[in-house]
DSSP file (Angstrom, degrees, kcal/mol; ACC not computed):
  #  RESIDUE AA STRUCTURE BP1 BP2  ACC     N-H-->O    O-->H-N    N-H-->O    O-->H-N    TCO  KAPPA ALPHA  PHI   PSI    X-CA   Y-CA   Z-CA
    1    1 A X              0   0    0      0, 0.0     2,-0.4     0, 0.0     0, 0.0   0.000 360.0 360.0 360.0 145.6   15.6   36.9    1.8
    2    2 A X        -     0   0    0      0, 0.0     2,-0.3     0, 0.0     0, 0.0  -0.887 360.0-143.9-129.7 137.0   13.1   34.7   -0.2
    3    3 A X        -     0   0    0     -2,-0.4     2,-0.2     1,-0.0     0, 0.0  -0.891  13.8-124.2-117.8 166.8   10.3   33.0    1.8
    4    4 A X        -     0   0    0     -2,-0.3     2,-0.6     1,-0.1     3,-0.0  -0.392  29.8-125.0-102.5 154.9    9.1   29.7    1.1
    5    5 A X        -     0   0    0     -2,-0.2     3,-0.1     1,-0.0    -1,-0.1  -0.869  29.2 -94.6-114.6 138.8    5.2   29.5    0.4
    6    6 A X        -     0   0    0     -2,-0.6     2,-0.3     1,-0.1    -1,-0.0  -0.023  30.2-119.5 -23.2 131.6    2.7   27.2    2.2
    7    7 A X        -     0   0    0      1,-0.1     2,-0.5    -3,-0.0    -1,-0.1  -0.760  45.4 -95.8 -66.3 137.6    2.0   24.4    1.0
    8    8 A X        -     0   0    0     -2,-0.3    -1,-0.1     1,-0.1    -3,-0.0  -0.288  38.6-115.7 -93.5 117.6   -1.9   24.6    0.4
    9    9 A X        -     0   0    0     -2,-0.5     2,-0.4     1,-0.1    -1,-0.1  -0.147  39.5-177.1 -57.1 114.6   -4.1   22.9    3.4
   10   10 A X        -     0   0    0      0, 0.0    -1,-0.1     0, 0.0    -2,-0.0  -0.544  18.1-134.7-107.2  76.3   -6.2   19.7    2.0
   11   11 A X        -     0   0    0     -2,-0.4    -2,-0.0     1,-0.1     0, 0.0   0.193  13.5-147.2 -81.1 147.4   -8.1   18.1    3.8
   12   12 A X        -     0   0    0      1,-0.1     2,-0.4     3,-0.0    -1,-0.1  -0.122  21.0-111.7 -75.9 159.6   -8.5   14.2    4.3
   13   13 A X    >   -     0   0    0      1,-0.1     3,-1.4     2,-0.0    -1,-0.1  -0.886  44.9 -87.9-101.8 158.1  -11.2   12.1    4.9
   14   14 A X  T 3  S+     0   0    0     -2,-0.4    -1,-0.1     1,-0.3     0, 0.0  -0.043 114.0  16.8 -52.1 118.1  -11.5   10.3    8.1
   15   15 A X  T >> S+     0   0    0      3,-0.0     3,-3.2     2,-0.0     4,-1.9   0.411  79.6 145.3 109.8   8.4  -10.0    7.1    8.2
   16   16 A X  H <>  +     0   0    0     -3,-1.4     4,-2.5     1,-0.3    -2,-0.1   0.700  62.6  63.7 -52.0 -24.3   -7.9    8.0    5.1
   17   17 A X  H 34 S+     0   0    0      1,-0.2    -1,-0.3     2,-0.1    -3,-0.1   0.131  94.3  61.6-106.4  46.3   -4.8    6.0    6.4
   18   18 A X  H X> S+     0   0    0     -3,-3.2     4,-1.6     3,-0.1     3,-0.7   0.410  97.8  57.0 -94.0 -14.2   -6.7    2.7    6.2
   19   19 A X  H 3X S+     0   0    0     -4,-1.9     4,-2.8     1,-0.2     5,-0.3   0.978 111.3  44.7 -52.8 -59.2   -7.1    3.3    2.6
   20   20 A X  H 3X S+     0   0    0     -4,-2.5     4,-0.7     2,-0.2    -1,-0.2   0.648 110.4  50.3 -47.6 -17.5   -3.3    3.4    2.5
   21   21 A X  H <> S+     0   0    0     -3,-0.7     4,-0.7     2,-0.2     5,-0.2   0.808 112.9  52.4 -92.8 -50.4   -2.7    0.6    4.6
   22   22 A X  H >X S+     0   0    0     -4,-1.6     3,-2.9     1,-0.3     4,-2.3   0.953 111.9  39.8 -76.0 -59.5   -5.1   -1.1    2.4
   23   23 A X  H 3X S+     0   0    0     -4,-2.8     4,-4.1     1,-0.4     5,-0.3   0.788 112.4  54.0 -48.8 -31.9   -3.5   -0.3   -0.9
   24   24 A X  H 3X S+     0   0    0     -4,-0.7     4,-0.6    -5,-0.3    -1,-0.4   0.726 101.5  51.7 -80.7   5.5   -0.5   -0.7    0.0
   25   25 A X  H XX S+     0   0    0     -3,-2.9     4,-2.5    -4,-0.7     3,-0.7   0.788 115.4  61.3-102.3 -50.7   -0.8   -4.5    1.6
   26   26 A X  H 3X S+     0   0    0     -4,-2.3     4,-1.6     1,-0.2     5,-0.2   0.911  96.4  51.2 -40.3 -53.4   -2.4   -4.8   -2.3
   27   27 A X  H 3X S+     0   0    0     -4,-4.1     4,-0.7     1,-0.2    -1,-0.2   0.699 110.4  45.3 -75.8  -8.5    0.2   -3.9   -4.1
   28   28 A X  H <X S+     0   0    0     -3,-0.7     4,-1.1    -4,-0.6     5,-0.3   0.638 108.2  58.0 -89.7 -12.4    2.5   -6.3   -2.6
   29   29 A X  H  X S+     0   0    0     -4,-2.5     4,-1.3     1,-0.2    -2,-0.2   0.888 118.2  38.1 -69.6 -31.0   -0.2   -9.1   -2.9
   30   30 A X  H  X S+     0   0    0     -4,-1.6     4,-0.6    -5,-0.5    -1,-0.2   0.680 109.5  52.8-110.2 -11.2    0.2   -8.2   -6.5
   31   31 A X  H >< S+     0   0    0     -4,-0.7     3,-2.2    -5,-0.2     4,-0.4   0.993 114.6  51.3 -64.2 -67.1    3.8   -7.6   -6.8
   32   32 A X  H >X S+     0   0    0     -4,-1.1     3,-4.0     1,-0.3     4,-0.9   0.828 108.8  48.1  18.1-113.5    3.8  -11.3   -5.1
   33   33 A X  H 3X S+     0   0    0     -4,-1.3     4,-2.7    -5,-0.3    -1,-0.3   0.768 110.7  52.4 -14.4 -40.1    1.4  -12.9   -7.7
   34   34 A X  H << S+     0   0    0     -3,-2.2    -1,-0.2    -4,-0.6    -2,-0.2   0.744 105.9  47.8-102.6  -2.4    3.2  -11.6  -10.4
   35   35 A X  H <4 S+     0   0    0     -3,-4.0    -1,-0.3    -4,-0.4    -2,-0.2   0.438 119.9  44.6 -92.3 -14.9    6.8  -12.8   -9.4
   36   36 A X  H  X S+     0   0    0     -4,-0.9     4,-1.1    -3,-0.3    -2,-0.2   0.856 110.3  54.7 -68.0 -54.1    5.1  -16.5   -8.8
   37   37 A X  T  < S+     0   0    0     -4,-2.7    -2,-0.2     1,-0.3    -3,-0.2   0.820 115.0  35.6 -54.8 -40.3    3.3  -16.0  -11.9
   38   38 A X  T  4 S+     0   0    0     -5,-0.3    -1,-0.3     1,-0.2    -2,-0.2   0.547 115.7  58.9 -99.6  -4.0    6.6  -15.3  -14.1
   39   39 A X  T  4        0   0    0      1,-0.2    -2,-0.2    -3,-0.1    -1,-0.2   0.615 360.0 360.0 -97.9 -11.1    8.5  -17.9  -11.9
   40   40 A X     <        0   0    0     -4,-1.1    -1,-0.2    -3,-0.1    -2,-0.2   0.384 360.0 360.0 -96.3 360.0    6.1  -20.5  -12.9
């Protein structure tokens, strides 16, 4: 029987999913721009 190994404990920093929040609202502000940009 094969057991699966842990995945290795990392720890975050506080507040770490507004960073995510934030990048990700960036990269559609810049996906955005850059379909205007070529559409122009």
């Amino acid at each position: 029987m094969l057991v699966e190994p842990q995945p290795p404990l990392i720890q975050l920093p506080k507040g770490w999913q507004d960073y995510v929040k934030s990048a990700v609202l960036y990269a559609i502000v810049l996906a955005h721009y850059s379909i205007v940009y070529a559409r122009a």
